[in-house]
C-alpha positions in Angstrom: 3.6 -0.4 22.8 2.6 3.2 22.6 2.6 5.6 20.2 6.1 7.4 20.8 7.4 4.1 20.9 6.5 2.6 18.1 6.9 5.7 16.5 10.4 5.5 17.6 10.5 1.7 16.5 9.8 2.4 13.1 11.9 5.2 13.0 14.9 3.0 14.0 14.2 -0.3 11.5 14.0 2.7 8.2 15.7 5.9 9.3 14.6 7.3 5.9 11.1 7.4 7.0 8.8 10.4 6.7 6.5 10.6 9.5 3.0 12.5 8.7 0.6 14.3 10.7 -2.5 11.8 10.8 -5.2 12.1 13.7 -6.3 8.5 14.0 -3.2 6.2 12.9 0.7 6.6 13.1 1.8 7.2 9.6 4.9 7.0 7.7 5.7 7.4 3.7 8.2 4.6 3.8 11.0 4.1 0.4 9.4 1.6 -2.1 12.9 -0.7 -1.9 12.7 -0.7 2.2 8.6 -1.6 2.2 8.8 -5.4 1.8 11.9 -5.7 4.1 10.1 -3.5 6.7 6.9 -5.9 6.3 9.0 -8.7 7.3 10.1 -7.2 10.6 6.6 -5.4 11.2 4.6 -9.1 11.1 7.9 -11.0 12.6 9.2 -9.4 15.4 7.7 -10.1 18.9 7.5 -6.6 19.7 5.5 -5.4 16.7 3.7 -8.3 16.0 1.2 -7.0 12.9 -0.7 -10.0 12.0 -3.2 -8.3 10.2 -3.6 -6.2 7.2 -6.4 -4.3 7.3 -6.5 -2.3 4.4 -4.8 -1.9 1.5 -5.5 0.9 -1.2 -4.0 2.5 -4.0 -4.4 6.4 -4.3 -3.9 9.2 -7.4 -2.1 11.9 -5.6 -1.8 13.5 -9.6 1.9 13.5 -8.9 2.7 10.0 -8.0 0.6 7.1 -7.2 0.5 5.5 -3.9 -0.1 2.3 -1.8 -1.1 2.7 1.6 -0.6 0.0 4.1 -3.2 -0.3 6.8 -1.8 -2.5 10.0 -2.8 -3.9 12.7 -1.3 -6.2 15.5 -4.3 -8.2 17.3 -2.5 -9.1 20.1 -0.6 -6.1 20.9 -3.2 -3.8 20.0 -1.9 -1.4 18.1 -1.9 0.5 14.7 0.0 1.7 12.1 -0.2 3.3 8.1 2.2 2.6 5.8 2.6 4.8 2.3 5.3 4.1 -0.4 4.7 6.2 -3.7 6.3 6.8 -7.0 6.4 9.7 -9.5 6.2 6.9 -12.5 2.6 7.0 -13.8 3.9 5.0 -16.7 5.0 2.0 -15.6 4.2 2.2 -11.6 5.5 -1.0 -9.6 6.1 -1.8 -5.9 7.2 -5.5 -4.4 4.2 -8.0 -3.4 3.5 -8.2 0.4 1.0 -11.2 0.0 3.4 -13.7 1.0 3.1 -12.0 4.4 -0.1 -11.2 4.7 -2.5 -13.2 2.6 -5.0 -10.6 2.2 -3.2 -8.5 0.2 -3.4 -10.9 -2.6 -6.7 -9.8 -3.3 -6.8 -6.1 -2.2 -3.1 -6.2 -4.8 -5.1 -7.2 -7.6 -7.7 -5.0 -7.2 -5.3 -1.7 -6.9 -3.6 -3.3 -10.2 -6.7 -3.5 -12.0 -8.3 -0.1 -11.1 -5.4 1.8 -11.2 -2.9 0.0 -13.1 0.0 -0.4 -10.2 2.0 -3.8 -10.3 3.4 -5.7 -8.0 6.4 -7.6 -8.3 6.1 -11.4 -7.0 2.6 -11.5 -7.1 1.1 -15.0 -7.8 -1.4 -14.1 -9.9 -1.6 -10.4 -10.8 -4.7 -10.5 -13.1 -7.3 -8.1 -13.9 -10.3 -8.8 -11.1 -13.3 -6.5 -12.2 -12.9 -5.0 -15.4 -12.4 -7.1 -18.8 -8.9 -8.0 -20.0 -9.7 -5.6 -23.4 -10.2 -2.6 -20.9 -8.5 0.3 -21.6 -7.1 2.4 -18.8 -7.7 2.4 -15.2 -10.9 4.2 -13.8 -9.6 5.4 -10.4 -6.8 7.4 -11.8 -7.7 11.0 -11.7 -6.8 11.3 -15.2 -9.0 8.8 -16.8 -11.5 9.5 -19.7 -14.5 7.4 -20.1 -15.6 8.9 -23.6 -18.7 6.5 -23.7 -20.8 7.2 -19.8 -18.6 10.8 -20.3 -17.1 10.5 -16.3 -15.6 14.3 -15.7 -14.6 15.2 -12.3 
């Protein structure tokens, strides 16, 4: 599938899509309640076909948080980003996509842990690096580290 296709694929499955101008992948900011349904469809269907995830981040954008999505079908050969974001720095929580793709379990953890993002239906959503005393996350922009004195 090209690019105006799937672009036109994705389009069609969440019509509340935002499409953003990205040189190297096809990128959407998708609503947070569509993402997991979406997921399901994306790794399902046989014309989409994304077996793999890739990549999966969480980002400080200083006025919401996100979690980008990176996608891949290995068959089909094709790519895609994914972005869902919210505005709530206090209690920021998206739904799990490890029970589609496996990896996520770990790269989930890791984005909860550094910068303090849940995920609903996650297995086991544990602190991976940092102690379970830790205070804050480190990868938010507006972290403190009053002891190594971190200012960006």
């Amino acid at each position: 599938m090209d690019t105006a296709a799937l672009k036109e694929r994705i389009l069609g499955l969440v019509p509340e899509a935002t499409l953003v101008e990205n040189k190297q992948f096809l990128t959407f900011v998708i609503p947070a309640a569509k993402m997991h349904d979406l997921a399901l469809k994306l790794k399902y269907e046989a014309d989409l076909a994304f077996d793999y995830l890739f990549c999966q981040s969480g980002v400080d954008m200083v006025k919401t948080l996100q979690v980008v999505y990176h996608l891949e079908s290995t068959t089909l050969i094709h790519q895609l980003e994914l972005k869902v974001e919210t505005a709530d720095r206090e209690n920021p929580v998206f739904d799990t996509v490890c029970d589609i793709w496996m990896t996520a379990e770990f790269h989930e953890r890791e984005i909860f842990d550094l910068m303090g993002i849940r995920f609903n239906n996650h297995p086991d959503l544990r602190r991976l690096f940092l102690d379970e005393e830790w205070k804050g996350y480190p990868l938010r922009k507006d972290y403190v580290d009053e002891v190594n004195i971190v200012e960006l």
